[in-house]
N, C-alpha and C positions, 0 to 999 in steps of 0.2 A: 504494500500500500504506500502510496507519494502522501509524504507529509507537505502542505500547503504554508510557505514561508509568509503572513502580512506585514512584517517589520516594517520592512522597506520602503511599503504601500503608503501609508502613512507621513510618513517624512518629505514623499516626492510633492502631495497637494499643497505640502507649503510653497512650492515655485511657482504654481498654477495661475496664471492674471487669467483676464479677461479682456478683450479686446476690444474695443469699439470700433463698428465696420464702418469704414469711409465709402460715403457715396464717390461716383463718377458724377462729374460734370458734364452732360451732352453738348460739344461742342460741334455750333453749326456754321457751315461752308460761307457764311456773310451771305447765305440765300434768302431774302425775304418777302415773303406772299404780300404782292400788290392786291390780287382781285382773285376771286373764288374761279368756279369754274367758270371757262371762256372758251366759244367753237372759232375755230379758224378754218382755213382753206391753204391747204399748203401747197405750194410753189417752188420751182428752183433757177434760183437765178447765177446763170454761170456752172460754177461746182458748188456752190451750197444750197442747203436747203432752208426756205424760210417760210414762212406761216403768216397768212393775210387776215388781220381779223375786219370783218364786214357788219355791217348793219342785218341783213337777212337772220346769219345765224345769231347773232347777241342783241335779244331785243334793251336788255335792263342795263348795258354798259354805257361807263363814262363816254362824254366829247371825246372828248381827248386820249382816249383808247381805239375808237371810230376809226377805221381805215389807216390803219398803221401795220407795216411790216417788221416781223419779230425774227430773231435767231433762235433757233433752235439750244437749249442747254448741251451741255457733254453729257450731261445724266439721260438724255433724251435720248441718246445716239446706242446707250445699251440694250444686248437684244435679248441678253438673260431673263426668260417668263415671257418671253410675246413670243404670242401665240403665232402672229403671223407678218413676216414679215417682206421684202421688195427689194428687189436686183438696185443696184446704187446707179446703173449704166443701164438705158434701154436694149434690152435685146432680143425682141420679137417685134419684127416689123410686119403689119398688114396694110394693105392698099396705100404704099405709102407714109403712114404714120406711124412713129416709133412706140413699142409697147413696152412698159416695166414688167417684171413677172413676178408673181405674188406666191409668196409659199407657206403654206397651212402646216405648222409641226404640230407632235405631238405634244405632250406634256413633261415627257422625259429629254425629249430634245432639246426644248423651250430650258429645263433646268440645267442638266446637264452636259448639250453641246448647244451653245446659246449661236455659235457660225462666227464668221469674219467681217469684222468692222467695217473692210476695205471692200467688201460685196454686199453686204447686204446693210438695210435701214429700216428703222420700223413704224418709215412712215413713205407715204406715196405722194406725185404731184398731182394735184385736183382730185386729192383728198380732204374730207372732212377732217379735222382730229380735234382733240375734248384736250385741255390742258391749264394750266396756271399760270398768269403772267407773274414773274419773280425779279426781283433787283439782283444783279448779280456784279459786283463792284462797280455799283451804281452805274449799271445799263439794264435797261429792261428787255427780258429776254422770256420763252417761252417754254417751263416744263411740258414735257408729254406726258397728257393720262391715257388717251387711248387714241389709237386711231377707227374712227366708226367706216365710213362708207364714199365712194365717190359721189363727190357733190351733185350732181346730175339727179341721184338718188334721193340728196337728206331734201333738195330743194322740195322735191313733189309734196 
């Protein structure tokens, strides 16, 4: 039979403190939310892409939001969790007019092979998309929330 030692037991709780847990400070990007949800119509002028917001789709927005073009954030441009995303370079041409091509992944794709930056965006031109206008070292510029449907569509 094992004889069970507690001497030792004893003596060690006298080192024992107690900790107090330090919170973390959520430290943010200097991003800050000008205006709630806002629809735009995205465009590309040149090589980038930017986003028109108009009177049709935002009836309750400021003047001074009215008919202004946005840049897209870098956070916009990630394609990790979108569902569906668009060739950066058209490359299906019919009758003449160049086409983007659109690609539906899965959900394990979307997480874990989100694709290449340099090919694909997860946004289209004369598309709709849902997003947040944000100050980003005081220029206003436009998060992606989603991209819904080509405009043709949201109009009817």
């Amino acid at each position: 039979m094992t004889n069970l030692r507690f001497d030792k037991l004893s003596t060690s709780f006298n080192d024992f403190k107690l900790v107090t847990k330090k919170k973390k400070v959520k430290q943010d990007k200097d991003d800050t939310l000008i205006k709630k949800l806002v629809y735009g119509t995205c465009f590309k002028d040149e090589e980038t892409f930017k986003i028109k917001l108009n009177d049709t789709l935002n009836k309750d927005i400021d003047n001074k939001y009215k008919n202004i073009e946005l840049e897209f954030t870098e956070e916009s441009y990630n394609l990790r969790g979108v569902m569906q995303v668009f060739t950066r370079v058209p490359e299906d041409e019919v009758n003449g007019t160049k086409r983007y091509i659109r690609v539906i992944r899965s959900e394990s794709q979307c997480r874990y092979f989100p694709g290449s930056k340099e090919r694909f965006v997860p946004f289209c031109r004369n598309w709709v998309c849902s997003g947040y206008l944000v100050n980003v070292n005081n220029k206003i510029m436009f998060k992606l929330q989603e991209c819904i449907t080509p405009y043709s569509q949201f109009i009817k």
